[in-house]
C-alpha positions as CSV (number, residue, x, y, z in Angstrom):
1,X,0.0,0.0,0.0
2,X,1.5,3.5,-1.0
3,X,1.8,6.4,1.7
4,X,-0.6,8.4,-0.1
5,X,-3.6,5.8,-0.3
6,X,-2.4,4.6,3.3
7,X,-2.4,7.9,4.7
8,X,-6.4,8.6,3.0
9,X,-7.6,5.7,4.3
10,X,-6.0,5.3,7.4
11,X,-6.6,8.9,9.1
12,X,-9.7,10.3,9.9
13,X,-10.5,13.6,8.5
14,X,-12.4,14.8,11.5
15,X,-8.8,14.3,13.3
16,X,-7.3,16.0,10.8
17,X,-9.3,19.3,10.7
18,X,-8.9,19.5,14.7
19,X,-5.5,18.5,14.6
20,X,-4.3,21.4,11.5
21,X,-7.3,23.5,10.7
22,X,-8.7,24.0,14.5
23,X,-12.2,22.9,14.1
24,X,-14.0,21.9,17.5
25,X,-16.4,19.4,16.6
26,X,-18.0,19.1,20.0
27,X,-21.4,20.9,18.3
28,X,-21.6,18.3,15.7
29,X,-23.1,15.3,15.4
30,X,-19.8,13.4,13.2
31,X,-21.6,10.4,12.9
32,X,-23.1,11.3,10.5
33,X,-22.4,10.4,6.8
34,X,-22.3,13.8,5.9
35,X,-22.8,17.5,7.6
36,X,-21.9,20.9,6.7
37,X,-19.9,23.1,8.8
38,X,-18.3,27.0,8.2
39,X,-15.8,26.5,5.8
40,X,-12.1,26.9,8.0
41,X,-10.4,28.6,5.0
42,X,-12.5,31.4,4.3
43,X,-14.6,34.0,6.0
44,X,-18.0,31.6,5.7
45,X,-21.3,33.4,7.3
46,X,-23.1,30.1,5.9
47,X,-22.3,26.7,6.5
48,X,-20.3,25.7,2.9
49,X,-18.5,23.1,4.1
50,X,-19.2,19.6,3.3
51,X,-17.7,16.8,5.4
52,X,-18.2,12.7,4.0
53,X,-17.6,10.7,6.4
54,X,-18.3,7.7,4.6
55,X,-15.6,8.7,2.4
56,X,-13.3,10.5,4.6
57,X,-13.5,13.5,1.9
58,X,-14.5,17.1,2.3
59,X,-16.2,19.7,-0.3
60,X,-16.0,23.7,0.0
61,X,-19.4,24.8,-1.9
62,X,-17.5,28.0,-1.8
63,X,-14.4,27.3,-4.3
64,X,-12.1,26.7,-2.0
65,X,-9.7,23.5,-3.0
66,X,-10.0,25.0,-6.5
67,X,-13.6,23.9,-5.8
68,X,-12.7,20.1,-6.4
69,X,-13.2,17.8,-4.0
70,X,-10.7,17.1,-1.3
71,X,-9.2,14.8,1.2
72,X,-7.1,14.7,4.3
73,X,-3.6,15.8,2.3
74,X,-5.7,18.7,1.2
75,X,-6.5,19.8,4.3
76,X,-3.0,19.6,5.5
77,X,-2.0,21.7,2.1
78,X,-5.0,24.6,2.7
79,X,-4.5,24.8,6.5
80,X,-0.9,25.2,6.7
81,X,-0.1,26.6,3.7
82,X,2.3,24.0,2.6
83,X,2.3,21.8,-0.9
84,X,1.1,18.5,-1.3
85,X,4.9,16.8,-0.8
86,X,4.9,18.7,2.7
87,X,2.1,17.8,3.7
88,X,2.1,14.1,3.2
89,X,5.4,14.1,4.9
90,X,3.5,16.1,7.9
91,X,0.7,13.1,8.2
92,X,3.3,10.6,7.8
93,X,5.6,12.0,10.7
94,X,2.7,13.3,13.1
95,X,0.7,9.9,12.4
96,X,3.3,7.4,13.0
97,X,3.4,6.4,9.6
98,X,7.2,6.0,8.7
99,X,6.8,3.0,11.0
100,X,4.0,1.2,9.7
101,X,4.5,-1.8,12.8
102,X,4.3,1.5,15.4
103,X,1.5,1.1,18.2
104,X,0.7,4.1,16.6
105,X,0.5,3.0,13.2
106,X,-1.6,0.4,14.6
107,X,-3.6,2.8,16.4
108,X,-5.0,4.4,13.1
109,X,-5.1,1.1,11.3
110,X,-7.6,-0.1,14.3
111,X,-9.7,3.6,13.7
112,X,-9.8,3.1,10.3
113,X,-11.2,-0.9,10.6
114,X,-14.1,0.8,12.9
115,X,-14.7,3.6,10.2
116,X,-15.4,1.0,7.7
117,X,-17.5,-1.2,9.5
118,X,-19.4,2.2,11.1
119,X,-19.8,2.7,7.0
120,X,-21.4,-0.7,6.2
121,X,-23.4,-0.9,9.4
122,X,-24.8,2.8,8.6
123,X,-25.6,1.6,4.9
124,X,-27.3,-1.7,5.7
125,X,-29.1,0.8,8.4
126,X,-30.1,3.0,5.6
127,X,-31.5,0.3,3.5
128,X,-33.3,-1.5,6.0
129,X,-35.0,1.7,7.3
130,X,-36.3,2.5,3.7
131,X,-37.4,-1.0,3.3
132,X,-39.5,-0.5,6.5
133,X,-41.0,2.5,5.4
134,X,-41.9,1.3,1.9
135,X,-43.2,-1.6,3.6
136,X,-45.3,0.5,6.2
137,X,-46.6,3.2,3.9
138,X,-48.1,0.1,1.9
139,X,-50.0,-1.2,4.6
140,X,-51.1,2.3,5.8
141,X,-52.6,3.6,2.3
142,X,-54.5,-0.1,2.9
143,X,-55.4,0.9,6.6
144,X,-56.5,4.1,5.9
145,X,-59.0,2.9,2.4
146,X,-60.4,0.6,4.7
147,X,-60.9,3.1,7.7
148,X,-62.7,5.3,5.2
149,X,-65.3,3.0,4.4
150,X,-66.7,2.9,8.3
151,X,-69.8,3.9,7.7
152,X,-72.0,2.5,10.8
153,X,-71.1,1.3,14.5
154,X,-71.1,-2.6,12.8
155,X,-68.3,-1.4,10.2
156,X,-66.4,0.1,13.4
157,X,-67.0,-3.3,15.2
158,X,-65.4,-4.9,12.2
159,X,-62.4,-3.1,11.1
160,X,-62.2,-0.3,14.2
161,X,-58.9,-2.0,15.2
162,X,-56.8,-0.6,12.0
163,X,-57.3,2.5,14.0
164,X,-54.6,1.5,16.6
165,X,-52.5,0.2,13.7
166,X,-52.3,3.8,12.1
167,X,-51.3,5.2,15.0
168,X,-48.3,2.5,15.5
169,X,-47.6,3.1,11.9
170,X,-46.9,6.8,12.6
171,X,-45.3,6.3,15.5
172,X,-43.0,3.6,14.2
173,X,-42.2,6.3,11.3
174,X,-41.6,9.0,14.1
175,X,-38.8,6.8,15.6
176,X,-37.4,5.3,12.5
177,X,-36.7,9.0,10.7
178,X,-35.4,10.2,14.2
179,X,-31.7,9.5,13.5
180,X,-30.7,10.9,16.7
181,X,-31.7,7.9,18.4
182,X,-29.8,5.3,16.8
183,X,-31.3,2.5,19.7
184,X,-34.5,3.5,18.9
185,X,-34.3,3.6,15.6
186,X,-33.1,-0.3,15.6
187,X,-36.2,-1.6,18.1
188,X,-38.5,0.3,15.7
189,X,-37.3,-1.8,13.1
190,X,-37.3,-4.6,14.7
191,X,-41.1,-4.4,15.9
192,X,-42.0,-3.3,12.1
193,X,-39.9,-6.6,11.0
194,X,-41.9,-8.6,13.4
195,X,-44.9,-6.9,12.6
196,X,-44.9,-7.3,9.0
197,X,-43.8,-10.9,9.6
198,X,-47.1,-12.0,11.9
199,X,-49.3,-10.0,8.4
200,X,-47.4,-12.7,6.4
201,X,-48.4,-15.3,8.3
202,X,-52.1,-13.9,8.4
203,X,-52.6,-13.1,12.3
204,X,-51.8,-9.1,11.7
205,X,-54.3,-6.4,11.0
């Protein structure tokens, strides 16, 4: 592996801009896969600054970075003013690099095995929670034609039930889009996995 796509892979960027640029990220939510903050290399009044975390890359809306998309040697390069030789030999020296069987070498390697995996977990995450909502938004429009048709207190009798099930459906979409509670958002999807499982098997609404 070369130092270049070692040093990309193995350092964080969120390390990087608090370690050269100054940011405090103490206000923002980083696990995120991506969230804009003020841009550190230019007087920004609006949050231009894109950070991927999924990809460890950034994105200055602004034109800074030429306006191209950038990484963790850019940073270096922009925040201390130095070119892109200098500042690979800056990560590779301040991250432990040169020794790539350091503990500290190790260190990142370990950080950068938990970014991936927080990677695939958030995308699997992502994929179930929209197959959840498809899957919810199905029954509802069902739930809610079916609702509609009450007509007499012997229609209510029948199908009056689907009434609690629209407002689990809405509450199970409440928790599910609420991706500031990540443990929520996994029982939600588990009770709408078992949910939809017992309307397979016929004994759901």
């Amino acid at each position: 592996m070369s130092a270049i796509v070692q040093i990309k892979n193995a350092i964080s960027i969120i390390d990087v801009m608090e370690r050269y640029a100054g940011i405090n990220f103490s206000y923002v939510r980083t696990s995120r896969e991506k969230f804009n903050i003020r841009c550190p290399f230019h007087d920004d009044r609006n949050p231009s600054f894109t950070v991927y975390t999924d990809t460890n890359t950034f994105r200055c809306w602004s034109g800074c970075n030429k306006g191209k998309p950038g990484d963790v040697i850019n940073i270096v390069e922009l925040s201390q003013n130095v070119d892109t030789k200098e500042a690979i030999k800056l990560l590779i020296t301040d991250y432990g690099l040169k020794k790539p069987d350091s503990e500290q070498a190790r260190e990142w390697q370990k950080k950068r095995a938990y970014r991936e995996r927080s990677v695939a977990l958030k995308k699997e995450m992502k994929k179930k929670t929209f197959e959840a909502m498809d899957a919810l938004k199905v029954v509802e429009r069902s739930a809610r034609d079916i609702v509609a048709t009450i007509r007499n207190e012997n229609d209510l009798d029948r199908v009056g039930e689907l009434y609690h099930v629209l407002i689990q459906i809405d509450y199970w979409f409440e928790c599910i889009m609420d991706d500031r509670n990540t443990e929520g958002q996994i029982q939600a999807l588990e009770e709408v996995s078992h949910f939809l499982q017992k309307m397979k098997e016929g004994e759901g609404a």
